[in-house]
C-alpha positions, 0 to 999 in steps of 0.5 A: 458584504458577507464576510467570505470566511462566514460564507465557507462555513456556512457552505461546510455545515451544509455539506456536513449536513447533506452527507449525514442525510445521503449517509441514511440512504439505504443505498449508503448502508449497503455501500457500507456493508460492502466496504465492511466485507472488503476490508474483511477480506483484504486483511485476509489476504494480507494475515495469509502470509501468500506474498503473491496474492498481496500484491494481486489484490493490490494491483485489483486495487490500482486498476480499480482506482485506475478505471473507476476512480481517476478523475484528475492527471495527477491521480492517473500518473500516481497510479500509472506510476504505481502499477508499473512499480508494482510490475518491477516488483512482480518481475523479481517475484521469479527471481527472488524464489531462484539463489542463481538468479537473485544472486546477480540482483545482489551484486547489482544493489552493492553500494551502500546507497543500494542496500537497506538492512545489509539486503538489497533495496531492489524495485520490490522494497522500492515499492512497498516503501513508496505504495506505503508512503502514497496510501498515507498519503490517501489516508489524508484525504476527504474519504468516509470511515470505511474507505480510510479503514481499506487505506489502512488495511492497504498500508499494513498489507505493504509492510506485511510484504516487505516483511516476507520479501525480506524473508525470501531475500535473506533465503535466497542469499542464503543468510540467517534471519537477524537476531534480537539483542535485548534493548537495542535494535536487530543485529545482522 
């Protein structure tokens, strides 16, 4: 009897083998390419500083995944779940750029638990946290070079807009941006 862990090894060098043959495919190259462009674009969008048009190419992303690639129940209620807090953030998009209005959003994340940085953790830092958290998560998986420089494009895409929601909360509050003490963390 062939011993079971000899057999998986076996069948591993004959993926690794036939991903290196498929990868040689002019086919291959052109995906490539495209990915390559994609990745140029995306970090694009996310040095352009435009908060709204990070959040589009990430929920294009999303509903991509969503119709192209969910091939499992669990991959269809991460998105599912991704895009409806991708939606509670865009929903506070009109209210952050409004003092009135996100002044209420403040008075409801008062408690300590509620506030990160002196600021409210609302649905929209919820999701830059979490979005982050699921394509690290992604980044883990079995995907080629180019699709895990996407994923990580991605990820400093969402820290990016936490940085500029974060700007327009303490804008809308009204308070200064913090100040660096030389050898210790930002001070309110």
């Amino acid at each position: 009897m062939k011993d079971p862990i000899d057999t998986l090894d076996r069948l591993f060098l004959r993926e690794k083998l036939l991903v290196v043959e498929r990868d040689r495919t002019p086919p291959a190259e052109k995906l490539r390419q495209n990915r390559t462009r994609i990745a140029d674009h995306v970090r694009q969008l996310g040095k352009s500083g435009d908060l709204n048009q990070i959040l589009a190419a990430e929920r294009h992303f999303l509903e991509n995944d969503l119709a192209q690639y969910a091939n499992s129940g669990a991959m269809k209620g991460s998105l599912d779940t991704a895009l409806a807090e991708l939606s509670a953030a865009e929903k506070l998009m009109g209210k952050i750029r409004d003092p009135e209005a996100y002044r209420h959003v403040d008075e409801s994340h008062s408690l300590p638990k509620n506030r990160k940085g002196g600021l409210p953790y609302d649905e929209a830092r919820q999701f830059f946290s979490a979005h982050a958290a699921r394509l690290l998560n992604m980044d883990k998986s079995r995907l080629d070079a180019e699709e895990k420089k996407i994923v990580e494009i991605r990820k400093q895409n969402m820290r990016a807009a936490d940085r500029l929601y974060v700007d327009l909360q303490r804008q809308a509050l009204g308070l200064t941006a913090p100040t660096k003490v030389k050898g210790q963390g930002l001070e309110l």
